[in-house]
C-alpha positions in Angstrom: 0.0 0.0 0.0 2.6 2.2 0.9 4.9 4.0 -2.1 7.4 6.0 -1.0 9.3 8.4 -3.2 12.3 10.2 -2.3 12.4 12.3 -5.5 8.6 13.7 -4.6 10.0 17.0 -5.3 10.3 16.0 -8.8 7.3 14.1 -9.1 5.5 16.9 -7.9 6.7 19.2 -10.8 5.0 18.9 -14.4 7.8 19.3 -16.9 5.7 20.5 -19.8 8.6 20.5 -22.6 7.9 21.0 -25.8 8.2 18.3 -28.1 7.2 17.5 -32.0 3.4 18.0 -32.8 1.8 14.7 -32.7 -1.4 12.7 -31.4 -2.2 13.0 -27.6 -5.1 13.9 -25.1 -6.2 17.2 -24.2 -4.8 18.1 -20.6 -6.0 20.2 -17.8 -5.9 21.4 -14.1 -7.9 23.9 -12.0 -8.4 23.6 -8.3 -11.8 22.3 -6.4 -13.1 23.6 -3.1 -14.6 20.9 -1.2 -16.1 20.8 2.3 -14.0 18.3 3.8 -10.7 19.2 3.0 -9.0 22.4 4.1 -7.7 23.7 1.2 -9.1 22.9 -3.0 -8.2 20.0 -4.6 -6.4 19.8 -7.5 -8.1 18.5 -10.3 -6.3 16.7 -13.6 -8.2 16.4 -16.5 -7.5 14.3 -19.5 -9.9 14.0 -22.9 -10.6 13.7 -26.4 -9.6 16.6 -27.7 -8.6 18.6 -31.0 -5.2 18.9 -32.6 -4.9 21.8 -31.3 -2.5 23.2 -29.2 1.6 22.1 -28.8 2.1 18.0 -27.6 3.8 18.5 -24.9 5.7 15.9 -22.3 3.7 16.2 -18.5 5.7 14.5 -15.7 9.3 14.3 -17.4 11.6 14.3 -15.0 15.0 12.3 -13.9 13.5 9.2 -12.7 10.5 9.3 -15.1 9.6 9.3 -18.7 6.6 11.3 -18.6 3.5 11.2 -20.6 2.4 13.2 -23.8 -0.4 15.7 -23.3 -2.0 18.6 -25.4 -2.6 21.2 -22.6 -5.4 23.5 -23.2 -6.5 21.6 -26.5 -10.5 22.2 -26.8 -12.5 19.0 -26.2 -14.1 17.4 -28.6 -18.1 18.5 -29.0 -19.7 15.3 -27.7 -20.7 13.3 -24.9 -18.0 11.0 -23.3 -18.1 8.5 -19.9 -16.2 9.9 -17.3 -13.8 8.2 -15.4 -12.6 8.6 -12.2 -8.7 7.8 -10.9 -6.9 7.3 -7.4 -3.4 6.9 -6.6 -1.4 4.9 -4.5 -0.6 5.8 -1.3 2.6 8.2 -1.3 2.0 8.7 -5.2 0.0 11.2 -7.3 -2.2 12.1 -10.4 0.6 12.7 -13.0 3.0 9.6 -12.2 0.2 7.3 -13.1 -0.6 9.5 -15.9 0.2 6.8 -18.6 -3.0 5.3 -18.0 -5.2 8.3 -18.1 -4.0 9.0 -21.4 -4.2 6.1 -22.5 -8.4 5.8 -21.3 -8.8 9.7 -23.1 -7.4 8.3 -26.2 -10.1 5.8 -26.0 -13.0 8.3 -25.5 -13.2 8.8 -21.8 -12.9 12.3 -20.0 -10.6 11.0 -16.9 -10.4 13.4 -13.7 -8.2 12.9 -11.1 -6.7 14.5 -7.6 -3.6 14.8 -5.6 -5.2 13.0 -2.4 -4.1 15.5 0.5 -2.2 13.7 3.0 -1.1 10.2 1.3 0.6 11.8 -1.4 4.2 12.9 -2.9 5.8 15.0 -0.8 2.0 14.9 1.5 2.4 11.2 2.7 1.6 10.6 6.5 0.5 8.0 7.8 -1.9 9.8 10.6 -3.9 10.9 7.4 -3.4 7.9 5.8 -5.5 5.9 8.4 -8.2 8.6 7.0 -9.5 6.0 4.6 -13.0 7.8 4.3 -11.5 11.3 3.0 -10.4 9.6 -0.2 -13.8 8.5 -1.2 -15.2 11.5 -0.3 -12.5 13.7 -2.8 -14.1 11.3 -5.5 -17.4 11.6 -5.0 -17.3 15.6 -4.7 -15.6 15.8 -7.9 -18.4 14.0 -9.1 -20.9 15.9 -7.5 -19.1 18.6 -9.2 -19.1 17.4 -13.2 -22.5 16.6 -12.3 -23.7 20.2 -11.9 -21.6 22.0 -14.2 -18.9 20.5 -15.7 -15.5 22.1 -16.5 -13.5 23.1 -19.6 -16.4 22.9 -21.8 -16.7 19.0 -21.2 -20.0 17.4 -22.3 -19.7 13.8 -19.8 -22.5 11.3 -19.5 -23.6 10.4 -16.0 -25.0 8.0 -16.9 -21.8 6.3 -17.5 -19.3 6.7 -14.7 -15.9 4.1 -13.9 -13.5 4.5 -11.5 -10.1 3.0 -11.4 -7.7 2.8 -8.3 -4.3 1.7 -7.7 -3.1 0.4 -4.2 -4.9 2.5 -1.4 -6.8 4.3 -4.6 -8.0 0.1 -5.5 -9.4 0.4 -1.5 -10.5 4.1 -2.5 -12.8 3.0 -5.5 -13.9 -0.7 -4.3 -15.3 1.7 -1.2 -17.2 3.8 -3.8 -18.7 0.6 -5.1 -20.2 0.3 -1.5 -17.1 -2.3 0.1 -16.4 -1.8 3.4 -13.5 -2.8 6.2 -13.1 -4.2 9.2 -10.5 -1.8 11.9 -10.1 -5.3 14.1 -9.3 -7.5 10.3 -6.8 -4.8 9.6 -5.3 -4.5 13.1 -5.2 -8.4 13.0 -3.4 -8.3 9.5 -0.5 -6.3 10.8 -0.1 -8.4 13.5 0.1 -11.9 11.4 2.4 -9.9 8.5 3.9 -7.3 10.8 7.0 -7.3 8.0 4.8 -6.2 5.4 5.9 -2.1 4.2 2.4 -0.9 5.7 2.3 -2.7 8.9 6.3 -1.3 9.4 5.6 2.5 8.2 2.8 2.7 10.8 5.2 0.9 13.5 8.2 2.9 12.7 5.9 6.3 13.1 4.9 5.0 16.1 0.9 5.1 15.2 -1.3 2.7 17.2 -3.8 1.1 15.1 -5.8 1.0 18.0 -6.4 4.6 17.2 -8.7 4.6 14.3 -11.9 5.8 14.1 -13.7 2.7 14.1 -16.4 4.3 12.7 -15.5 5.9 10.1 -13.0 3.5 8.8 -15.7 1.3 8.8 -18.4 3.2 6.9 -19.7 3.0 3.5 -18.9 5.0 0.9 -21.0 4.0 -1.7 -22.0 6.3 -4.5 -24.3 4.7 -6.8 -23.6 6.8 -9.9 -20.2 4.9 -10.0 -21.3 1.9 -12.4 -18.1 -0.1 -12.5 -15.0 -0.2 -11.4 -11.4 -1.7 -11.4 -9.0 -2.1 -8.6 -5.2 -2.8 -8.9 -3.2 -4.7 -6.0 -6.2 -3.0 -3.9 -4.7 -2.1 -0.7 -6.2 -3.2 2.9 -7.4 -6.2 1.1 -6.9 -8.4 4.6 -9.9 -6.0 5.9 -12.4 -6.3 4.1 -15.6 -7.4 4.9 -16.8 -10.2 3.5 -20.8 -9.8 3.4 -19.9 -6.2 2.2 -18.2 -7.4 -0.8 -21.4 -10.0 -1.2 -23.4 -6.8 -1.2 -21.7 -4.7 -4.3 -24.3 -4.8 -7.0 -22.0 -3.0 -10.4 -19.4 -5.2 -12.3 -15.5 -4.7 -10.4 -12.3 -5.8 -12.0 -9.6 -6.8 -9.7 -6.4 -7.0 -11.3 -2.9 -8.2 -9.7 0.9 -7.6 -10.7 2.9 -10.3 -10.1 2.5 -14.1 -9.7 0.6 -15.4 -6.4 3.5 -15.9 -4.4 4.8 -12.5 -5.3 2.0 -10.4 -4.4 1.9 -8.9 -0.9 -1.0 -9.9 1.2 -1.9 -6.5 1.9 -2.8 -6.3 -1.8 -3.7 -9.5 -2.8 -7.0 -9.3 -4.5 -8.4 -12.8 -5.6 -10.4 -13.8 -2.8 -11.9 -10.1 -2.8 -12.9 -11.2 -6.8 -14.5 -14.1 -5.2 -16.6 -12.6 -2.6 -18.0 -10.2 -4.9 -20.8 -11.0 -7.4 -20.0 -9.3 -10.3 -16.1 -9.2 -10.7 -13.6 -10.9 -13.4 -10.1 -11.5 -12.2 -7.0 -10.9 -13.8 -3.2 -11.6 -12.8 -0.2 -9.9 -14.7 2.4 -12.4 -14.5 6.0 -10.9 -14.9 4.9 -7.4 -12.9 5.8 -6.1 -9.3 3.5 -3.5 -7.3 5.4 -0.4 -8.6 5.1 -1.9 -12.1 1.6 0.7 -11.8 4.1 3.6 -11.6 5.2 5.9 -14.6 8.0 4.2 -17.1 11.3 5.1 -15.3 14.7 6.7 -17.0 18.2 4.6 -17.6 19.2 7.5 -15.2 16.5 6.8 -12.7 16.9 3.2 -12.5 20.2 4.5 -11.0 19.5 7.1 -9.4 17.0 4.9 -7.1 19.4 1.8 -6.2 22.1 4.6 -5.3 19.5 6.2 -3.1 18.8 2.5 -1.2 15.1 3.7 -1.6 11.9 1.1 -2.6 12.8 -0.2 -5.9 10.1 1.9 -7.6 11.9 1.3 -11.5 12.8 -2.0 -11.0 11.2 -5.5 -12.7 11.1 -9.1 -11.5 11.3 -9.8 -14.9 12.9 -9.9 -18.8 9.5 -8.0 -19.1 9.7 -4.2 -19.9 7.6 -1.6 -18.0 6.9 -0.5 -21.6 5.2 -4.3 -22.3 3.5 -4.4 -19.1 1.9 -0.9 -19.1 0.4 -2.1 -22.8 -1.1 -5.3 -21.4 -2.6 -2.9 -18.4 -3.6 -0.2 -21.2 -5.6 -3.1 -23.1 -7.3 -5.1 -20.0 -8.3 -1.9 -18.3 -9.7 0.0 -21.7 -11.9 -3.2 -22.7 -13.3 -3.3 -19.3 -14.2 0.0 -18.9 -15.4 -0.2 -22.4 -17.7 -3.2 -22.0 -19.2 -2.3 -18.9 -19.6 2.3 -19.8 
């Protein structure tokens, strides 16, 4: 669940550099006040738009490759699903970029937010804990398109996805009306008290005896989300069972790695059991951090110099590239089926 960067600084920073005119997305950002957060969220916006405008890179940086955007490009004048999308804990919007271009370039308007206190350069685990804030930043942006939509974006209600990654796979199986269990999760870190969650929380010396109870163990559910899909969904230890039995729209859990490679705290097939309307998928060949942006030569590196989490590094012959395109496809014909 955890992701920790040590170059959040440059994460942080969208390197828009020019580069040759070519296919991309249109690109956005403007800020959302919300009532439960302190200060406006930022809001990324990626669609189908014109050729207008310069392609330019968003995200570049040392460690990572960056993604191709047309900022300010004018959307195209129709009606597209809308897709929400939730980082990892410790990551953000524009590292997992790749994949919201990828869903705009198939014909869905895909918003997403920095999530205020479990991301770059914001990651603590205190907030962290705070799993009901992050469903709540998704369903007010929501609430938001719903009333009076952005940028000149025409989105159908009627057909709303959501796709998370790590604590953002918790973050959209809660929308979907899943809920968790404080005791199941205490219980997990005591079994698996290795795993990097479990020893974040240790090391910061938070007691997970300290939770709101509950609110870590309400629902969530917003039923204008009609799908969703969840990769290496974090707290997948504490969820409750007859919760999962209850979620009535079509989920796709997807894991990176073989089963012995995936961490418990992310495994997600007997969460695809329990629910009623899920199709499960394993990428062979793929860590957790496979998710992340496509890394430099230089930040491969850069990161095993630093002794950090090895966020650019495979299990694997298998390229980031290769994996990202088997993601791109699974995730895109999902979404596509079921919007």
């Amino acid at each position: 669940m955890k992701s920790t960067f040590k170059f959040a600084s440059a994460l942080a920073i969208l390197l828009l550099s020019n580069i040759a005119t070519q296919a991309a997305p249109g690109y956005q950002t403007i800020e959302l006040a919300v009532a439960h957060r302190d200060h406006p969220l930022p809001l990324h916006i990626w669609y189908p738009g014109k050729d207008d405008g310069v392609v330019k890179s968003l995200g570049k940086n040392a460690v990572f490759t960056g993604v191709e955007v047309r900022p300010g490009a004018a959307p195209l004048d129709q009606k597209f699903p809308i897709v929400l999308l939730s980082h990892g804990s410790g990551g953000n919007a524009v590292n997992i970029g790749w994949i919201a271009a990828h869903l705009a370039d198939q014909g869905m308007v895909v918003v997403s937010t920095n999530h205020p206190g479990t991301t770059s350069r914001d990651s603590l685990p205190r907030e962290t804990l705070k799993i009901w804030q992050r469903p709540d930043d998704l369903t007010a942006i929501l609430d938001f398109f719903e009333k009076t939509p952005p940028l000149d974006l025409q989105v159908d209600m009627t057909r709303v996805g959501a796709v998370g990654f790590s604590l953002g796979g918790y973050t959209v199986l809660g929308l979907a009306g899943a809920r968790v269990s404080k005791q199941k999760y205490i219980d997990y870190c005591v079994k698996t008290p290795e795993l990097l969650d479990c020893l974040w929380y240790r090391a910061t010396g938070v007691d997970l005896k300290s939770i709101d109870g509950e609110k870590f163990e309400q629902s969530n559910l917003d039923d204008r989300i009609k799908t969703s899909v969840a990769i290496d969904p974090g707290l997948a230890q504490a969820f409750i069972v007859e919760s999962l039995e209850k979620v009535h729209s079509p989920v796709l859990i997807v894991n990176l790695g073989s089963q012995s490679m995936v961490p418990a705290g992310v495994e997600g097939d007997e969460i695809a059991a329990a629910l009623k309307h899920s199709e499960y998928a394993r990428i062979e060949g793929a860590t957790h951090f496979s998710f992340l942006g496509e890394c430099t030569a230089l930040g491969e590196i850069i990161i095993k110099e630093e002794g950090d989490e090895p966020i650019c590094s495979e299990v694997s012959d298998r390229k980031r590239s290769d994996i990202h395109n088997e993601l791109k496809g699974l995730i895109s014909d999902y979404l596509k089926k079921q919007l």
